[in-house]
C-alpha positions in Angstrom: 118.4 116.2 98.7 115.4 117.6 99.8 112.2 114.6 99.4 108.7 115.6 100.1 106.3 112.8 100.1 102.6 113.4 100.7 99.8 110.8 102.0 96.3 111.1 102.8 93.8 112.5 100.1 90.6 110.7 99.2 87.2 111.1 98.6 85.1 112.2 101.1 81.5 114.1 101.3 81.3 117.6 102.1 81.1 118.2 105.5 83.7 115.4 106.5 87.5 115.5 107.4 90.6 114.2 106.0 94.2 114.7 106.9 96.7 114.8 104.9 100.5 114.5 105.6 104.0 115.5 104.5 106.8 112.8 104.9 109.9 115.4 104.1 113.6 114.2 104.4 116.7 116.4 103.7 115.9 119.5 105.4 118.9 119.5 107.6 119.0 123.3 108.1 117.4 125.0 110.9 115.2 127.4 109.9 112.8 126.8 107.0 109.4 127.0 105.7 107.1 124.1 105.0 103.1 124.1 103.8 100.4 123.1 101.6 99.7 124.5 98.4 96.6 123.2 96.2 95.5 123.4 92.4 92.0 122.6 91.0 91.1 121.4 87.2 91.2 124.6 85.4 92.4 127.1 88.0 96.3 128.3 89.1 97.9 126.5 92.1 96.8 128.8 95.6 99.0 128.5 98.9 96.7 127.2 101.7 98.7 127.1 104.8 102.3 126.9 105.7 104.3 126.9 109.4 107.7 127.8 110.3 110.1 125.7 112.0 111.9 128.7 113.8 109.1 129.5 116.2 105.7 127.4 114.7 104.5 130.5 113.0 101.4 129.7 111.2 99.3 130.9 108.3 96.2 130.4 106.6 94.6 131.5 103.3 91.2 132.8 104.2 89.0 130.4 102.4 90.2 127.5 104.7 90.8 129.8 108.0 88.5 127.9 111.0 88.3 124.8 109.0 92.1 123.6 108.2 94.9 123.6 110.6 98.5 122.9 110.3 100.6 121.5 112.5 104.1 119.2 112.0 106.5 116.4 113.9 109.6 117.5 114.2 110.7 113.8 115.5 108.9 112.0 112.6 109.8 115.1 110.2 106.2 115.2 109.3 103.8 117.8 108.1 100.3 117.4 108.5 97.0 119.2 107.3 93.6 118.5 109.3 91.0 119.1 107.2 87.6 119.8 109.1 83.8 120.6 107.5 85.2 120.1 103.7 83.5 121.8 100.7 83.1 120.5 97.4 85.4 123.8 96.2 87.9 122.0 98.4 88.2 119.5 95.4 92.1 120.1 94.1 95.0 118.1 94.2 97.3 119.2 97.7 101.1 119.4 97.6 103.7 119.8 100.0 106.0 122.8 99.9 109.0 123.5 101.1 112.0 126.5 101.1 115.1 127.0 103.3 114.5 130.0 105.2 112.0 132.3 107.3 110.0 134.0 104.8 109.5 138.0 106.5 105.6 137.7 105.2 104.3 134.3 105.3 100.9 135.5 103.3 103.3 136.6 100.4 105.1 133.1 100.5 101.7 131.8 99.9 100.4 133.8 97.9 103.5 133.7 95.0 104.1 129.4 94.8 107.5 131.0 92.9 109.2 131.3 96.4 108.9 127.7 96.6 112.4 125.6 96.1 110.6 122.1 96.9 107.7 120.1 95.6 106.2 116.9 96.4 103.8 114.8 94.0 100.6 115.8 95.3 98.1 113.9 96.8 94.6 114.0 95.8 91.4 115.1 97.4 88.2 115.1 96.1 84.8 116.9 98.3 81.2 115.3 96.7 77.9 117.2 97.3 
């Protein structure tokens, strides 16, 4: 069973850094997908960056590109999301994601959450003015 258990959010003022991270256990096949997604009050759940295990292939949405970056721990079997020069619109609660397989377009993956087999909780973060 796949378990994906994320840590890190808070509150922080714009302009300052937080990084968040993916605890994920079960995902004894070789090739898969792991990210973040996010969701705001009032808006639909947006992919925000995602990396492959096959070959570290990375991707960002574009409203986070230069400011967020994505990295994981194989030996810990950890995810982790830096989170540099925050912005209020930032503000949304940030889940871990996870499917068995390469995705062919990872901007599509992120782009349609349906692709998604495995969810964690969600972790909180909150960006004041």
């Amino acid at each position: 069973e796949v378990q994906l258990v994320e840590s890190g959010g808070g509150l922080v003022q714009a302009g300052g850094s937080l990084r968040l991270s993916c605890s994920a256990s079960g995902l004894t096949f070789d090739d898969y997908v792991i990210g973040w997604f996010r969701q705001a009050p009032g808006k639909e759940r947006e992919g925000v960056s995602c990396i492959t295990s096959s070959d570290g292939s990375t991707y960002y949405a574009d409203s986070v590109k230069g400011r967020f970056t994505i990295s994981s721990d194989s030996a810990n079997s950890t995810l982790y999301l830096q989170m540099n020069n925050l912005k209020p619109q930032d503000t949304a609660v940030y889940y871990c994601a996870s499917s068995f397989g390469i995705p062919s377009d990872l901007r599509l993956y992120l782009n349609n959450d349906r692709g998604v087999a495995y969810w964690g909780h969600g972790t909180q973060v909150t960006v004041s003015s």
